[in-house]
MARVEXKOL-280708 format. One line per 10 residues: number of its first residue (from 1); their letters; for each residue x, y, z of C-alpha. Coordinates in steps of 0.05 Angstrom, whole numbers. Layout:
% MARVEXKOL-280708
NUM> A> X/Y/Z | ...
//
This chain:
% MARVEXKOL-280708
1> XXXXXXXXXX> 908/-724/-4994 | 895/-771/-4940 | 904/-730/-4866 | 930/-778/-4815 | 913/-773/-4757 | 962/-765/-4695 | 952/-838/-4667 | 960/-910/-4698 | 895/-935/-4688 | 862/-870/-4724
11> XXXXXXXXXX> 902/-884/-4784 | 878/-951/-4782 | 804/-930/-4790 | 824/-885/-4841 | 857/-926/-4888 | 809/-985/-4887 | 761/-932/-4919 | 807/-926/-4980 | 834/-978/-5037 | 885/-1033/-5014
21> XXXXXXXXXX> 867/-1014/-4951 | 880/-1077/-4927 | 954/-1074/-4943 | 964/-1015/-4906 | 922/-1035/-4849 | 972/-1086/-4839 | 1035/-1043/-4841 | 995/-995/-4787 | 985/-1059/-4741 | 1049/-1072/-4751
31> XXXXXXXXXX> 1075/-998/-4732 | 1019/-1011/-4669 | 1044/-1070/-4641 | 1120/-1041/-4649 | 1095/-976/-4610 | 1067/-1026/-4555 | 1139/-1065/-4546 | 1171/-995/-4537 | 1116/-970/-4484 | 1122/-1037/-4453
41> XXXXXXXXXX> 1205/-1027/-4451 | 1193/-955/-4422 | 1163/-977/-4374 | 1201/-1039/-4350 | 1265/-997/-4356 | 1226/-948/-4300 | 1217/-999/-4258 | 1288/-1020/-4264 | 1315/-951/-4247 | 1261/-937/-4188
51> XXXXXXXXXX> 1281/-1008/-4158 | 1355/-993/-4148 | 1345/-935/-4112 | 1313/-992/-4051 | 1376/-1035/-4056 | 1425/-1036/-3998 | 1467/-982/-3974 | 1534/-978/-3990 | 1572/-1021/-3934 | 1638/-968/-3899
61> XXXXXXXXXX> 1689/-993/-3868 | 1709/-963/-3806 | 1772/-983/-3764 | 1819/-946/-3718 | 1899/-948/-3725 | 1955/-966/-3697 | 1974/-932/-3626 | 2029/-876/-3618 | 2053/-837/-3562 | 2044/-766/-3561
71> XXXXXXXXXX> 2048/-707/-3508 | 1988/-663/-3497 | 1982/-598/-3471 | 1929/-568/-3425 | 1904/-491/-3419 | 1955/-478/-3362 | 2014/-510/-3409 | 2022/-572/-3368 | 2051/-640/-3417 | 2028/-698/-3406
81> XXXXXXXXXX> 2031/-769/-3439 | 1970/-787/-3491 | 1968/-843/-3534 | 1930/-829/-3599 | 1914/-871/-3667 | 1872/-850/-3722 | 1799/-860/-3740 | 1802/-888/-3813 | 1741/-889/-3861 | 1735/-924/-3914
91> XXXXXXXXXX> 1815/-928/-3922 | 1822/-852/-3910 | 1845/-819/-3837 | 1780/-767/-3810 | 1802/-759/-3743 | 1855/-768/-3685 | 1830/-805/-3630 | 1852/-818/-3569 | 1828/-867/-3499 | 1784/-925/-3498
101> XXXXXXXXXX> 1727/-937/-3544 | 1650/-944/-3516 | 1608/-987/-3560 | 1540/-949/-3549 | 1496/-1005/-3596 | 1520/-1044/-3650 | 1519/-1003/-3710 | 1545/-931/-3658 | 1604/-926/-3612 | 1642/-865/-3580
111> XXXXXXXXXX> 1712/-843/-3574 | 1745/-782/-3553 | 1778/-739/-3599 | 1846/-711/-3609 | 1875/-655/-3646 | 1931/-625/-3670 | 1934/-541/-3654 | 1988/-495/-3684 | 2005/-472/-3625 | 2050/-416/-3655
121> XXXXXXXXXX> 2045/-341/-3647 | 2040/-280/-3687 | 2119/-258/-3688 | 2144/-326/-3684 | 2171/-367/-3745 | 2121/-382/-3799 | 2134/-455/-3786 | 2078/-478/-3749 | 2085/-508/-3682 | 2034/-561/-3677
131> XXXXXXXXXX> 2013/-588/-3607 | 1970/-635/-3575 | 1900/-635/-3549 | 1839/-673/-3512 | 1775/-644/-3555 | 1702/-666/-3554 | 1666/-736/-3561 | 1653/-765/-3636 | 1600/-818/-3645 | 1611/-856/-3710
141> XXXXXXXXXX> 1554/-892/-3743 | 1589/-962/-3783 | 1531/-962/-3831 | 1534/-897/-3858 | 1613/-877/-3843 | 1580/-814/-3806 | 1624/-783/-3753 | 1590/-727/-3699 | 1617/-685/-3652 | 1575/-689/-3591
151> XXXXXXXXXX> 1552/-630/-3555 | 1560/-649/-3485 | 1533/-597/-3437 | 1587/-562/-3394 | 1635/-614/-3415 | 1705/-579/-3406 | 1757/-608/-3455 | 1815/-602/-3400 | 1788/-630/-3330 | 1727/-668/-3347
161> XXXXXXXXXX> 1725/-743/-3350 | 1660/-774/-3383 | 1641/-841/-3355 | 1592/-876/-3405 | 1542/-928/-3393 | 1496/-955/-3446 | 1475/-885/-3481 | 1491/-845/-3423 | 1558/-803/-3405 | 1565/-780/-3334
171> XXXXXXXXXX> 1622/-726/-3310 | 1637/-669/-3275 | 1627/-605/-3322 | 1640/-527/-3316 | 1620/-460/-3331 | 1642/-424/-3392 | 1682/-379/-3337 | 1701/-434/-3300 | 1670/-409/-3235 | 1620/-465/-3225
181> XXXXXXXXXX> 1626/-532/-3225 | 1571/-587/-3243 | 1549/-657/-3236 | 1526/-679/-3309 | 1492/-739/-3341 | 1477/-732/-3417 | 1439/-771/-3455 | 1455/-789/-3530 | 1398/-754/-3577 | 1371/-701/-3518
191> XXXXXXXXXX> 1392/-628/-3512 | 1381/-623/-3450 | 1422/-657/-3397 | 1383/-710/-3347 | 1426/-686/-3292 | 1470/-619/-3269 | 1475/-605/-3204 | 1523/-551/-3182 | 1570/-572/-3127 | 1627/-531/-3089
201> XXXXXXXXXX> 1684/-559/-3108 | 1739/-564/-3172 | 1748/-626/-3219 | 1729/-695/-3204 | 1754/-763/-3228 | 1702/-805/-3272 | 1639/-824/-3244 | 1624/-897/-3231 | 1567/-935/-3256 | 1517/-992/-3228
211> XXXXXXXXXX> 1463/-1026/-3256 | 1400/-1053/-3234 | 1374/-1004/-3217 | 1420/-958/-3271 | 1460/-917/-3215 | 1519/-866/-3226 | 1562/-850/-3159 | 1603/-776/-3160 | 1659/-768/-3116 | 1670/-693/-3121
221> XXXXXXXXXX> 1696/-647/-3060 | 1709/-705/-3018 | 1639/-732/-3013 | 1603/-785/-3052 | 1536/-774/-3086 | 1494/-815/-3129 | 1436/-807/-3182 | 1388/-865/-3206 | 1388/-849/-3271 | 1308/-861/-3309
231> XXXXXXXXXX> 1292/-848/-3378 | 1288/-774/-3373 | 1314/-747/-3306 | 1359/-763/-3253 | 1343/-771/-3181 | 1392/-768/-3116 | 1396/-838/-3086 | 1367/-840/-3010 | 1414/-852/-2965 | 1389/-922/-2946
241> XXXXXXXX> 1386/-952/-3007 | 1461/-925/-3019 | 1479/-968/-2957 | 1451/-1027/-2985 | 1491/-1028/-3040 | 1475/-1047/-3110 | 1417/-1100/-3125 | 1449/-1151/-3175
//
């Protein structure tokens, strides 16, 4: 009994030893040259599969609705007007939104969120009673269809008013208690805030922005102060420069 070995080309050298081995030598190339084609499909096939994995992302679609008028409710139960519409990915509704959009780069932009709170109580009907309200930022990347809450230190839902320029967002911020007040500039991608300055005072309407240098202005308590804003702090304006008024 011939034994065979395990590879082609071994039985190859074996059977040219033997009668008619010739004959069989050609069957074994053949059976060689077959194995080759499949190792050679094997391995074109791999670099098929590999290769899709580097082709373009999906594209998302992301688009905002049509406006409605709602009525929103703050902590101390005031109502007041709010027009909302909703945030729709790829065809489906993710989130209420509500005010202008701020187009941060081309591919991320912000918007403020809205949401809808049961605003119904332990004994009363098991209806719920939904209601209005302001919530955090979202930043929503259009390549990926990725929407984030932002984490915007000291931001207070009911009385703060962000101000954004470029990647930053400037407003007047609170304690968890509500017994301080601060001047805040965040920066988009940083924990930390560049700017919060305490201040004696309540709530104050959105900051205003200049440019050149990049310059926010607080008018909180009554008084006017401003911050050129750098890279990765936020220093009070001198006086003298602020009378100059912006550089263009």
């Amino acid at each position: 009994m011939i034994n065979l070995s395990n590879t082609p080309e071994a039985t190859l050298r074996v059977l040219q030893r033997r009668p008619c081995g010739q004959i069989s030598a050609l069957l074994v190339q053949v059976h060689i040259i077959g194995h080759t084609v499949r190792l050679r499909w094997i391995f074109i096939s791999s670099l098929l599969l590999s290769g899709s994995s580097f082709a373009a992302p999906k594209a998302h679609t992301v688009v905002l609705g049509q406006w409605r008028s709602v009525e929103v409710r703050t902590e101390a139960g005031e109502k007041q007007p709010l027009k909302v519409r909703e945030l729709m990915i790829d065809g489906k509704a993710r989130e209420h939104t509500a005010g202008a959009v701020h187009e941060v780069t081309d591919r991320f932009f912000v918007v403020r969120r809205a949401i809808r709170l049961n605003d119904a109580l332990p004994h009363d009907a098991r209806n719920p009673q939904w209601i209005w309200q302001l919530d955090a930022w979202l930043s929503i990347d259009r390549q990926t269809g990725r929407v984030t809450a932002l984490n915007l230190s000291a931001f207070n839902s009911d009385t703060s008013q962000a101000s954004w320029y470029r990647d930053y967002a400037a407003y007047c911020g609170a304690s968890d208690d509500g017994a301080k007040a601060y001047m805040v500039v965040s920066q988009l991608g940083r924990r930390k805030p560049l700017l919060r300055k305490e201040y004696a005072g309540q709530a104050c309407a959105a900051p205003t922005w200049e440019r050149s240098p990049s310059r926010v202005t607080f008018t909180a308590a009554g008084e006017k102060t401003s911050f050129v804003v750098h890279a990765h702090s936020a220093d009070p304006q001198p006086e003298t420069a602020e009378e100059e008024g912006p550089q263009q």
